[in-house]
CHARMM internal coordinates of N, CA and C (Angstrom, degrees):
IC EDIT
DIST 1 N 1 CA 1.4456
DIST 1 CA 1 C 1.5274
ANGL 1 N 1 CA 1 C 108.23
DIST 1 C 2 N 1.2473
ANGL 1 CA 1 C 2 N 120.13
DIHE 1 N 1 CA 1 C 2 N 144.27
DIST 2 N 2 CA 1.5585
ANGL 1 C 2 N 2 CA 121.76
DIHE 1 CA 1 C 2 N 2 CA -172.18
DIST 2 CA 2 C 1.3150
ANGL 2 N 2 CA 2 C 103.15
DIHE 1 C 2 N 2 CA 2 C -128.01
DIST 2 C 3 N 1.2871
ANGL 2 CA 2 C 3 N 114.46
DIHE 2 N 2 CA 2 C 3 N 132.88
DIST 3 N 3 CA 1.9124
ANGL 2 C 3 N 3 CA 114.51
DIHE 2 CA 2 C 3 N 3 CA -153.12
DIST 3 CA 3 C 1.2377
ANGL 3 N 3 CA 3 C 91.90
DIHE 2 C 3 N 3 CA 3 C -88.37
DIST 3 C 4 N 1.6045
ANGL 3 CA 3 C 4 N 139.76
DIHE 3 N 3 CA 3 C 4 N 3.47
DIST 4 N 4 CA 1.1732
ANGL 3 C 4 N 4 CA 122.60
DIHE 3 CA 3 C 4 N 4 CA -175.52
DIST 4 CA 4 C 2.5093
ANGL 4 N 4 CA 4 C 99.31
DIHE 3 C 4 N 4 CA 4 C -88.44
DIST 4 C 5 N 0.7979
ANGL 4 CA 4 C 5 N 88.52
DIHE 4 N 4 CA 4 C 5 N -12.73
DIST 5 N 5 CA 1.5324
ANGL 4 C 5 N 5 CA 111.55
DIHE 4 CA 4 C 5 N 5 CA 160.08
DIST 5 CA 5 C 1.4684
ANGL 5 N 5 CA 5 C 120.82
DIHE 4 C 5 N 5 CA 5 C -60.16
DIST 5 C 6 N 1.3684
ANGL 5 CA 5 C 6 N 120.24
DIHE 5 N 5 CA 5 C 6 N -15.92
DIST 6 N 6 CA 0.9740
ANGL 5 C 6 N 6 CA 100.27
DIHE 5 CA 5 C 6 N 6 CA -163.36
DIST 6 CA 6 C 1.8554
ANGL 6 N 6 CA 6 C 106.30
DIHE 5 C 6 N 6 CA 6 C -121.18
DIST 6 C 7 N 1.3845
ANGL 6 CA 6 C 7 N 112.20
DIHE 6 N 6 CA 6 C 7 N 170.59
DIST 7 N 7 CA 1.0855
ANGL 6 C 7 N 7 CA 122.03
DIHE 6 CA 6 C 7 N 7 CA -137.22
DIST 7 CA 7 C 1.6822
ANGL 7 N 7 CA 7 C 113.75
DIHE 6 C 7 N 7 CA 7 C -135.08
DIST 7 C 8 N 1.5250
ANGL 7 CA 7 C 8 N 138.04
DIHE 7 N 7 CA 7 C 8 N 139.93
DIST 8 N 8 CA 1.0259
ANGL 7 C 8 N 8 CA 138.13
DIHE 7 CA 7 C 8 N 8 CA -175.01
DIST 8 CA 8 C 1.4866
ANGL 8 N 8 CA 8 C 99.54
DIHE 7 C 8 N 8 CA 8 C -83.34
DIST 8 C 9 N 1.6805
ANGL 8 CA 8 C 9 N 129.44
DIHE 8 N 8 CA 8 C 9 N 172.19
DIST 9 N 9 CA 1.2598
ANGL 8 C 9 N 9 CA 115.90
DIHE 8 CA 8 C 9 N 9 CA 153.11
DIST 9 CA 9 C 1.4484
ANGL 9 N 9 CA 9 C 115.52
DIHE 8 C 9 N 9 CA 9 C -75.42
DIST 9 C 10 N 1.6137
ANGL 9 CA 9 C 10 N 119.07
DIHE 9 N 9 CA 9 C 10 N -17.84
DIST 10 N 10 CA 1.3551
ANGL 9 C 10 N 10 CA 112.02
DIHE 9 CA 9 C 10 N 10 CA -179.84
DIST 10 CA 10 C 1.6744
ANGL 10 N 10 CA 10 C 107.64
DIHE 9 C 10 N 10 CA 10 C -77.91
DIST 10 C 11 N 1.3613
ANGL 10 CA 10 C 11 N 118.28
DIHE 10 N 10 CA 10 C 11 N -39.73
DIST 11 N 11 CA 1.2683
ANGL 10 C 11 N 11 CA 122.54
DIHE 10 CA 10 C 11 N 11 CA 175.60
DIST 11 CA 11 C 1.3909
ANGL 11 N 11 CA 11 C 132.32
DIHE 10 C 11 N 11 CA 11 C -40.50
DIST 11 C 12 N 1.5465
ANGL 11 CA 11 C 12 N 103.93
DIHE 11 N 11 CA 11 C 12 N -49.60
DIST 12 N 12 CA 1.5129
ANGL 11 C 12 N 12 CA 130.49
DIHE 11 CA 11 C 12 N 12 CA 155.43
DIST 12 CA 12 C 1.5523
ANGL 12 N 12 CA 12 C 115.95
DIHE 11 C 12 N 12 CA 12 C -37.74
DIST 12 C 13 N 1.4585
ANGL 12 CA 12 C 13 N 104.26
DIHE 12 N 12 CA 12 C 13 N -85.19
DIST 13 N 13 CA 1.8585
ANGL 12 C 13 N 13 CA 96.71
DIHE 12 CA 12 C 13 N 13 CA 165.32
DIST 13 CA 13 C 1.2866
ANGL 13 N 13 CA 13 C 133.40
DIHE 12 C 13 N 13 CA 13 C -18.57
DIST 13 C 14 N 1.8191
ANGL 13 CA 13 C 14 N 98.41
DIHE 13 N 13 CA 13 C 14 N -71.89
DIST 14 N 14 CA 1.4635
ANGL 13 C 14 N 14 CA 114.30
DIHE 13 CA 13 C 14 N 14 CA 177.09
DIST 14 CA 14 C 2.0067
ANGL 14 N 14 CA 14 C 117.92
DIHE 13 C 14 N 14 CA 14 C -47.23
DIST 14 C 15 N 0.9868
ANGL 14 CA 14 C 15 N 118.71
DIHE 14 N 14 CA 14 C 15 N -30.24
DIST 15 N 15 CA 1.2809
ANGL 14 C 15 N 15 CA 149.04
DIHE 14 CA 14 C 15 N 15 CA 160.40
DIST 15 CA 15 C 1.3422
ANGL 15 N 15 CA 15 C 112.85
DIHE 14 C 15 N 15 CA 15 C -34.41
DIST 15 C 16 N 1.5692
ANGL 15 CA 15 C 16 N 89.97
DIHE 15 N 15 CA 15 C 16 N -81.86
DIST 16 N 16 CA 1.3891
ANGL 15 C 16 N 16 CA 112.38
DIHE 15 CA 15 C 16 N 16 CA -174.09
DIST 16 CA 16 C 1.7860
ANGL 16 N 16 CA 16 C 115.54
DIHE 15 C 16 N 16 CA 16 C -114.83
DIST 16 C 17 N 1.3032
ANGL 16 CA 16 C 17 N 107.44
DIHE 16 N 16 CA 16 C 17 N 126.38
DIST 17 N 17 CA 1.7790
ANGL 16 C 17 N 17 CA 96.71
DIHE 16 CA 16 C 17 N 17 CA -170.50
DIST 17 CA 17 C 1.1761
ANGL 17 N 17 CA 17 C 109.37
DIHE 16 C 17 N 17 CA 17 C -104.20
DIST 17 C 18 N 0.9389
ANGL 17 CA 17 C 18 N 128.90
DIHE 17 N 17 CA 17 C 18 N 1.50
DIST 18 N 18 CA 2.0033
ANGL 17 C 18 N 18 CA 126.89
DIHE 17 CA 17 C 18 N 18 CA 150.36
DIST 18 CA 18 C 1.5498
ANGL 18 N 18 CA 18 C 116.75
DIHE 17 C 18 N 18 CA 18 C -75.59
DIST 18 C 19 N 1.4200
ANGL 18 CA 18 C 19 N 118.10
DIHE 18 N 18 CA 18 C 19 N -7.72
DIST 19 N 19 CA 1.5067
ANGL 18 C 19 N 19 CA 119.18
DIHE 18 CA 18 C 19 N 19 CA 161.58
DIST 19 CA 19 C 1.2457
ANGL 19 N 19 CA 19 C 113.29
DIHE 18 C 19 N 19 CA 19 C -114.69
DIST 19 C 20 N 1.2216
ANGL 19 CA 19 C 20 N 106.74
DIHE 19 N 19 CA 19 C 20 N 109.99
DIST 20 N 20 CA 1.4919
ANGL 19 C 20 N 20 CA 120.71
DIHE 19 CA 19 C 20 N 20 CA -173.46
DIST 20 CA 20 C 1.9929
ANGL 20 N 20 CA 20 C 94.26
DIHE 19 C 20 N 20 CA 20 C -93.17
DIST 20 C 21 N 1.4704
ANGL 20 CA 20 C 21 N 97.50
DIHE 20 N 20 CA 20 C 21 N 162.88
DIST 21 N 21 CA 1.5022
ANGL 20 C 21 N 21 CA 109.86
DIHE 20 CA 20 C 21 N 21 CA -172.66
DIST 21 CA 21 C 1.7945
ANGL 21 N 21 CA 21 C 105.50
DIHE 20 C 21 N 21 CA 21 C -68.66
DIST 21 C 22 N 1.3275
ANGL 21 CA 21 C 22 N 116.22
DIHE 21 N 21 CA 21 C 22 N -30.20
DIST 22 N 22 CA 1.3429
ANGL 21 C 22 N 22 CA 102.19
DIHE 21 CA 21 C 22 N 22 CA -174.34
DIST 22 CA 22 C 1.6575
ANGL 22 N 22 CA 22 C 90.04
DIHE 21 C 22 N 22 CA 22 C -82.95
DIST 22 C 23 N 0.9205
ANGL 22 CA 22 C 23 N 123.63
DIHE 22 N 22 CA 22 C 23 N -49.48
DIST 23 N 23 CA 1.8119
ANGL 22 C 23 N 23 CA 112.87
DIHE 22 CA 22 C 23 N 23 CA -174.53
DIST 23 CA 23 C 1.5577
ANGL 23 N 23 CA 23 C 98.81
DIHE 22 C 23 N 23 CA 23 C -35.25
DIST 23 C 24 N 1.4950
ANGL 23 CA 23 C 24 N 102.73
DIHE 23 N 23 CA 23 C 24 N -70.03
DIST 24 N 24 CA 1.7967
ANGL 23 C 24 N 24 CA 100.82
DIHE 23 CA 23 C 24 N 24 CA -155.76
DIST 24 CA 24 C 1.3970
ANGL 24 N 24 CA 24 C 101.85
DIHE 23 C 24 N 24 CA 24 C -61.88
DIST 24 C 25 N 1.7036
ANGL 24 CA 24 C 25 N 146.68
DIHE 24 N 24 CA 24 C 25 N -27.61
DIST 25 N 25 CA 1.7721
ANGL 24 C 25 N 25 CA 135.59
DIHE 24 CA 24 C 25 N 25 CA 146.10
DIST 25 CA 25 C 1.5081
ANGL 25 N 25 CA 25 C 115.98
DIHE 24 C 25 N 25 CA 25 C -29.69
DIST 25 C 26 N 1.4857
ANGL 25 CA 25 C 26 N 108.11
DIHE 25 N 25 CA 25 C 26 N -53.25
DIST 26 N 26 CA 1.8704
ANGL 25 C 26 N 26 CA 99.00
DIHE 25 CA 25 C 26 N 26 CA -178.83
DIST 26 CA 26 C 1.5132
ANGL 26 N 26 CA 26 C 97.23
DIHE 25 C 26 N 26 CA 26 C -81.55
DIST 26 C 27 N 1.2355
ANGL 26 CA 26 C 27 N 163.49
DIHE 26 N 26 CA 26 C 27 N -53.32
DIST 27 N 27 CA 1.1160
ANGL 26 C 27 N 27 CA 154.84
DIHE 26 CA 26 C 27 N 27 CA 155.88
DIST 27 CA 27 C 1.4779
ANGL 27 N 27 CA 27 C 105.80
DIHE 26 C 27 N 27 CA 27 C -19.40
DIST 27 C 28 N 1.6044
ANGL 27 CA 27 C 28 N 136.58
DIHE 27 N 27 CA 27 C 28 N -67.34
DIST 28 N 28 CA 1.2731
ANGL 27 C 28 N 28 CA 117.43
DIHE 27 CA 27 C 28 N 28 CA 173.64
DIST 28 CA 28 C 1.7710
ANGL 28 N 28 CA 28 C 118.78
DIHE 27 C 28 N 28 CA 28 C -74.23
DIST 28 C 29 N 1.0235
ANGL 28 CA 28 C 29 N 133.05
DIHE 28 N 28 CA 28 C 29 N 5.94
DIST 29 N 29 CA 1.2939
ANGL 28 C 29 N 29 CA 133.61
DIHE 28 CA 28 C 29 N 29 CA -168.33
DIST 29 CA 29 C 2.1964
ANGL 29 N 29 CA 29 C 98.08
DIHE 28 C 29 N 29 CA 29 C -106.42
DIST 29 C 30 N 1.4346
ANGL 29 CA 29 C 30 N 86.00
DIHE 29 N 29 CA 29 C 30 N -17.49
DIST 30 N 30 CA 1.9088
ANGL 29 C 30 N 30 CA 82.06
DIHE 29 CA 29 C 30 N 30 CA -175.42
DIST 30 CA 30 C 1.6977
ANGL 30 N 30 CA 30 C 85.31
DIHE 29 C 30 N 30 CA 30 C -111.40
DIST 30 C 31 N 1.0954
ANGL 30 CA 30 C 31 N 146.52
DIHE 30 N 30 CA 30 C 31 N 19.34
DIST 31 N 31 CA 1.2307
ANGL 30 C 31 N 31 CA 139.02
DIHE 30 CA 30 C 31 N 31 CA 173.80
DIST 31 CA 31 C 1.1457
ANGL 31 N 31 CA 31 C 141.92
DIHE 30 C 31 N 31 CA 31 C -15.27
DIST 31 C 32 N 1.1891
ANGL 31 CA 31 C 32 N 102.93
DIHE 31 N 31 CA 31 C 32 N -46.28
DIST 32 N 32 CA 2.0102
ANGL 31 C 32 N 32 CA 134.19
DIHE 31 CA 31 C 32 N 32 CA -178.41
DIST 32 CA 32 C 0.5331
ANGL 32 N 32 CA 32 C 99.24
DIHE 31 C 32 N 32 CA 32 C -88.59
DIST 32 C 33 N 1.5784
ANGL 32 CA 32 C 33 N 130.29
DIHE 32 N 32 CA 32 C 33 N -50.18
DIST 33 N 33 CA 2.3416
ANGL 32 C 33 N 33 CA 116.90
DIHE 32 CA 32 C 33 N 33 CA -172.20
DIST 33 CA 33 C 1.4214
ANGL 33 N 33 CA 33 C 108.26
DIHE 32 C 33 N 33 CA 33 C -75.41
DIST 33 C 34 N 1.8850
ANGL 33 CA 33 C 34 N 118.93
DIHE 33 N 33 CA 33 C 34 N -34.67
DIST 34 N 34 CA 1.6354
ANGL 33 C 34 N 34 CA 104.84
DIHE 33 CA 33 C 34 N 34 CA -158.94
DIST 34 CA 34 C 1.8967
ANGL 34 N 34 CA 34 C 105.77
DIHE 33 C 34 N 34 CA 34 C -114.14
DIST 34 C 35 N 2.2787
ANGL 34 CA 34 C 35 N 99.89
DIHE 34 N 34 CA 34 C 35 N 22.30
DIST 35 N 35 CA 1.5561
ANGL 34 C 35 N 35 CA 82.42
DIHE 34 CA 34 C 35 N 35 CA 172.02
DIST 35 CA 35 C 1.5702
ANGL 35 N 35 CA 35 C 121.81
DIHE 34 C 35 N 35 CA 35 C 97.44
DIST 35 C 36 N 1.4190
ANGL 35 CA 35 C 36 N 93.99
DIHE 35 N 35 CA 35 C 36 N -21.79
DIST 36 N 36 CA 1.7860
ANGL 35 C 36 N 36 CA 93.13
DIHE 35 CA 35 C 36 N 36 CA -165.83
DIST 36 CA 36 C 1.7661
ANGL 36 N 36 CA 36 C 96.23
DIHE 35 C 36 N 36 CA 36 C -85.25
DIST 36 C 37 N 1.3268
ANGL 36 CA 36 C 37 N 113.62
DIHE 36 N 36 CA 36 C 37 N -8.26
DIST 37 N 37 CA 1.5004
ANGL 36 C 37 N 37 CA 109.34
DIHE 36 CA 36 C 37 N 37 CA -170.02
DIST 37 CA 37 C 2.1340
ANGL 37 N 37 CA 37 C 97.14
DIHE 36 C 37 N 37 CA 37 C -53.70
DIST 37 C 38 N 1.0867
ANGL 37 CA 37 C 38 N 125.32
DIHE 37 N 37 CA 37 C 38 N -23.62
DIST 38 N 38 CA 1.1151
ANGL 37 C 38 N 38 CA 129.29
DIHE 37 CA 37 C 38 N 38 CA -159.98
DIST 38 CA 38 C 1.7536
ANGL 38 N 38 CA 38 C 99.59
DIHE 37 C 38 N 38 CA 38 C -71.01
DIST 38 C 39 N 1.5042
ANGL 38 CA 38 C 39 N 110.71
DIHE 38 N 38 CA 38 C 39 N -12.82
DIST 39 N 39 CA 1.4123
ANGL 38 C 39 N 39 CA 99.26
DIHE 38 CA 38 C 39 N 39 CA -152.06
DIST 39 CA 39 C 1.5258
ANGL 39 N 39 CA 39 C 91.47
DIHE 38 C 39 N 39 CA 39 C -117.61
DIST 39 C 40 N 1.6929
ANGL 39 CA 39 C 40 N 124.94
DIHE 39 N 39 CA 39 C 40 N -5.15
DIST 40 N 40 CA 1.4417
ANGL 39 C 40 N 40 CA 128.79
DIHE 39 CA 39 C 40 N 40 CA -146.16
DIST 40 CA 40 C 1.6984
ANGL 40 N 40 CA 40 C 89.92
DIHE 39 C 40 N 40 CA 40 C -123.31
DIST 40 C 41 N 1.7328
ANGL 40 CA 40 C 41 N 99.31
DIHE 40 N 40 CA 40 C 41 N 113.78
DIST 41 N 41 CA 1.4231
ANGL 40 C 41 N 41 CA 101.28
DIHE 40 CA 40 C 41 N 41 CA 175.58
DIST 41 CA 41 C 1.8157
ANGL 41 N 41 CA 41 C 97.68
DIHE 40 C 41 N 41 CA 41 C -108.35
DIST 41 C 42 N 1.1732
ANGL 41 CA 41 C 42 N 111.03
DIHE 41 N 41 CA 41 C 42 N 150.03
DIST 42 N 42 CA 1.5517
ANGL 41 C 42 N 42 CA 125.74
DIHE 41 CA 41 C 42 N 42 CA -170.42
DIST 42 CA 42 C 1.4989
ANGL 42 N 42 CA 42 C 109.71
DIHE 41 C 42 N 42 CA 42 C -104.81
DIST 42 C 43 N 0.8191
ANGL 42 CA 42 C 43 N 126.27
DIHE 42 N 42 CA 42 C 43 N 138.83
DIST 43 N 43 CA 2.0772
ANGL 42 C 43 N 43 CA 112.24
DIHE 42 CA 42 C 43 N 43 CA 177.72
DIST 43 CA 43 C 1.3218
ANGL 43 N 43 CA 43 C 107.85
DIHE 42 C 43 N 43 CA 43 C -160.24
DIST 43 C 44 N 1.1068
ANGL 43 CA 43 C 44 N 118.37
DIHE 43 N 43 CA 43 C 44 N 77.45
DIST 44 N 44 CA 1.6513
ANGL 43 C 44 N 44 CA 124.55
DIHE 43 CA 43 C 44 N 44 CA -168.44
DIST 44 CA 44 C 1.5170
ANGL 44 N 44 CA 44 C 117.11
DIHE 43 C 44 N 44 CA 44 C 98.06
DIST 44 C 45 N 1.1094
ANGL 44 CA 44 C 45 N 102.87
DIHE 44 N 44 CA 44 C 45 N -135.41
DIST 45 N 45 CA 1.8972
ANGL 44 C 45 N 45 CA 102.42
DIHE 44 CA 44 C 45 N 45 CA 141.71
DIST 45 CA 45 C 1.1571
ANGL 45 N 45 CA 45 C 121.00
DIHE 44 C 45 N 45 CA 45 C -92.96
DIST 45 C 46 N 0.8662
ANGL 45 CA 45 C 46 N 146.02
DIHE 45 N 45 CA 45 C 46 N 1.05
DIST 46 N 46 CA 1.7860
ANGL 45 C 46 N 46 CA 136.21
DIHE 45 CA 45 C 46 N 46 CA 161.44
DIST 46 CA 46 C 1.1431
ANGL 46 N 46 CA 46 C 125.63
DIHE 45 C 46 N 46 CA 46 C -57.23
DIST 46 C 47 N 0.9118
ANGL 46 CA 46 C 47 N 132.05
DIHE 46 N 46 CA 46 C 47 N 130.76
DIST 47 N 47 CA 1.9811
ANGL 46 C 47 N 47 CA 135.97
DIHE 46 CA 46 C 47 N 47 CA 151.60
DIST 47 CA 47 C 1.6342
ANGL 47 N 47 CA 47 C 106.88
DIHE 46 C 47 N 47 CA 47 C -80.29
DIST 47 C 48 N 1.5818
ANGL 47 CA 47 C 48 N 95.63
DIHE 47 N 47 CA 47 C 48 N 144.47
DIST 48 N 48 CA 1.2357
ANGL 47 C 48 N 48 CA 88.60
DIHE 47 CA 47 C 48 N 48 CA 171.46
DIST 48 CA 48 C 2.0237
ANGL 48 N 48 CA 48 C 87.91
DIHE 47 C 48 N 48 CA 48 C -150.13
DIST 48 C 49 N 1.5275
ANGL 48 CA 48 C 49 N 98.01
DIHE 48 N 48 CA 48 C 49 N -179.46
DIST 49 N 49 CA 1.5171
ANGL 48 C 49 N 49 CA 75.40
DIHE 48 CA 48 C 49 N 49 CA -178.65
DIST 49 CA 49 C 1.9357
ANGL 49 N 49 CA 49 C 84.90
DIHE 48 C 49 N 49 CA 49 C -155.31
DIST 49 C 50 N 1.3151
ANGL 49 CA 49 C 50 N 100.28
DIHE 49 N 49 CA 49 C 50 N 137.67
DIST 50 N 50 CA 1.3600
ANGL 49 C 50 N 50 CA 123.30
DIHE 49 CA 49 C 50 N 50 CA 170.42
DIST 50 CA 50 C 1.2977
ANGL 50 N 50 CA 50 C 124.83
DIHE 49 C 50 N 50 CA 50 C -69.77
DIST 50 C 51 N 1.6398
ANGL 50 CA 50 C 51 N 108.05
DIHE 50 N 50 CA 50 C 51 N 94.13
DIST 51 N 51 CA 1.7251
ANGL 50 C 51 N 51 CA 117.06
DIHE 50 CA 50 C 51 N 51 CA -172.13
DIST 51 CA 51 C 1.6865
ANGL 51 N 51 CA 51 C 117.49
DIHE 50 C 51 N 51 CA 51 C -43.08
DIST 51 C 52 N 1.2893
ANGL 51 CA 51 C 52 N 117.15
DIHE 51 N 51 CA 51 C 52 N -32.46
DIST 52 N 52 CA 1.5411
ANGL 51 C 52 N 52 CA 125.83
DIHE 51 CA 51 C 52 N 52 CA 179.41
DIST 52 CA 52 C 1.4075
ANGL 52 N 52 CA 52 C 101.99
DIHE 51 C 52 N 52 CA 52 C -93.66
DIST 52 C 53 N 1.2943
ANGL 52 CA 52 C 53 N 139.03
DIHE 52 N 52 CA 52 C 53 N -27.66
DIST 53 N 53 CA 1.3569
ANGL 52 C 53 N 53 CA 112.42
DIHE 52 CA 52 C 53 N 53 CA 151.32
DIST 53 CA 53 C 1.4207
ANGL 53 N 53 CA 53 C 126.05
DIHE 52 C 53 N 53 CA 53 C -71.41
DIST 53 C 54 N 1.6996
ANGL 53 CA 53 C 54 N 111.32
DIHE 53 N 53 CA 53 C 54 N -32.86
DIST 54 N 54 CA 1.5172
ANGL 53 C 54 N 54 CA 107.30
DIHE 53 CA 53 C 54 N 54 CA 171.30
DIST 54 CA 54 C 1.8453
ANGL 54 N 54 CA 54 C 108.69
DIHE 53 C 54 N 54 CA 54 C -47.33
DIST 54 C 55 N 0.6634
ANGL 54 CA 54 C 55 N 108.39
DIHE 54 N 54 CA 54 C 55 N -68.85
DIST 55 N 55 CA 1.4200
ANGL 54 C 55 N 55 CA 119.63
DIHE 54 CA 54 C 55 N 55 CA 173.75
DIST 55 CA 55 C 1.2145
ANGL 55 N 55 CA 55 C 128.69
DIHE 54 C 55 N 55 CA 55 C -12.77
DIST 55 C 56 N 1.3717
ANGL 55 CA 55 C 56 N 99.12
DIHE 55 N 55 CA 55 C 56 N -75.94
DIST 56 N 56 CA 1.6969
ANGL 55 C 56 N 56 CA 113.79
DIHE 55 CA 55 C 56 N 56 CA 157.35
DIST 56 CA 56 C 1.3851
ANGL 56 N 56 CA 56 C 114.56
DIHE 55 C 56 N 56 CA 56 C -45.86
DIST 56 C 57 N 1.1409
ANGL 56 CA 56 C 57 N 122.70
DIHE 56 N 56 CA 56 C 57 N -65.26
DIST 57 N 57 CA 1.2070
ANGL 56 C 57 N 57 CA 125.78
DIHE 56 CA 56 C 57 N 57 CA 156.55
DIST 57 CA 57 C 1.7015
ANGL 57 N 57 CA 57 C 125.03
DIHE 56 C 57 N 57 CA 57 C -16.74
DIST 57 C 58 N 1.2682
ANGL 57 CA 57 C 58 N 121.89
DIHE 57 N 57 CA 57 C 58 N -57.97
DIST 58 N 58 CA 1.0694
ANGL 57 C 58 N 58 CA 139.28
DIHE 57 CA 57 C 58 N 58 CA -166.68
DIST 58 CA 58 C 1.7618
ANGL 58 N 58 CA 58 C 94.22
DIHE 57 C 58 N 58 CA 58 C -79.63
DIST 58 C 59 N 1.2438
ANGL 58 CA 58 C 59 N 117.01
DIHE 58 N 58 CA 58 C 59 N -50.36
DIST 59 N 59 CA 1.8612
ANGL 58 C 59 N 59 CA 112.83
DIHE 58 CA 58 C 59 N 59 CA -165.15
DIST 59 CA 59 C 1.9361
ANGL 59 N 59 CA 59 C 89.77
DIHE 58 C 59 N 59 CA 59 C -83.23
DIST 59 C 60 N 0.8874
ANGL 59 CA 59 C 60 N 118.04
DIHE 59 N 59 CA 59 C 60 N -18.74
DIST 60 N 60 CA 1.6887
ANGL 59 C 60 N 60 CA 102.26
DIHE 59 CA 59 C 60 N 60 CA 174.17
DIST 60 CA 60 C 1.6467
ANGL 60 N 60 CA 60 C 112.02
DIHE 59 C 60 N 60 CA 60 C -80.38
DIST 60 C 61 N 1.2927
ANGL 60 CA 60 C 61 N 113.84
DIHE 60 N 60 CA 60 C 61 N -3.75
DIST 61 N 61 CA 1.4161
ANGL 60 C 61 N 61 CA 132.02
DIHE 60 CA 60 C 61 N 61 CA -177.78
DIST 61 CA 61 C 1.4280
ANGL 61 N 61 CA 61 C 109.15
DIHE 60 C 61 N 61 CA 61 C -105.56
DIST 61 C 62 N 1.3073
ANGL 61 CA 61 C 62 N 124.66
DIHE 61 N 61 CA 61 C 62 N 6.46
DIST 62 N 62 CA 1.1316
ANGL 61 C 62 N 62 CA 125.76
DIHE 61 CA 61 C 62 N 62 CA 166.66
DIST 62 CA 62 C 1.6552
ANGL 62 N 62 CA 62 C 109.04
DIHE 61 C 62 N 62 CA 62 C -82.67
DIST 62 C 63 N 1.7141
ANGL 62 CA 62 C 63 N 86.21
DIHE 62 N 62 CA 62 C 63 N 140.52
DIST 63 N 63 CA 2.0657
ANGL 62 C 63 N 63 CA 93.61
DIHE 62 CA 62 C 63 N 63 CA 160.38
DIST 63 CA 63 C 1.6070
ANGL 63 N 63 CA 63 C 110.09
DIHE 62 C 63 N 63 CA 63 C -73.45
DIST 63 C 64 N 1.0715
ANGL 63 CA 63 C 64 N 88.12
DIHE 63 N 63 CA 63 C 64 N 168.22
DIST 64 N 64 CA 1.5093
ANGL 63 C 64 N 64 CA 99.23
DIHE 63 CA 63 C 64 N 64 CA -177.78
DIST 64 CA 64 C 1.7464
ANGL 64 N 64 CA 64 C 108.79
DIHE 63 C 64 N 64 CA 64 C -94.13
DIST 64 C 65 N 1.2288
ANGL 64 CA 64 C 65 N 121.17
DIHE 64 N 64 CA 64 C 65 N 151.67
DIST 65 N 65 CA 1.4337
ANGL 64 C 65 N 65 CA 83.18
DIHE 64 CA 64 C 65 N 65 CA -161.23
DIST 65 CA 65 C 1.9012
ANGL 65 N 65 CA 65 C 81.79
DIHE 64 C 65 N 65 CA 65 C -124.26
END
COOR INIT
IC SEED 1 N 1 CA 1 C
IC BUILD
């Protein structure tokens, strides 16, 4: 993982405007059941979240079309 990868929850939003800040909180708060733990690095109290795991994350969450 390369920390230049990594990501605020506000950063994320601002980023991306279909993930709003309360989405990406229940997305990191259900972590373990829906997968996203892969993308959610912890460092004190901070969240931060890994754009190339978000990612991955996001295209394994695709329907199939």
């Amino acid at each position: 993982m390369d920390y230049k990868n990594l990501r605020t929850v506000q950063q994320i939003a601002d980023e991306a405007p279909f993930a709003t800040v309360g989405q990406l909180r229940w997305w990191i708060f259900h972590a373990r059941t829906n997968g996203f733990a892969s993308a959610v690095v912890k460092v004190g109290g901070r969240v931060y979240i890994d754009v190339v795991a978000f990612n991955k994350w996001l295209a394994d969450k695709r329907l199939a079309a």
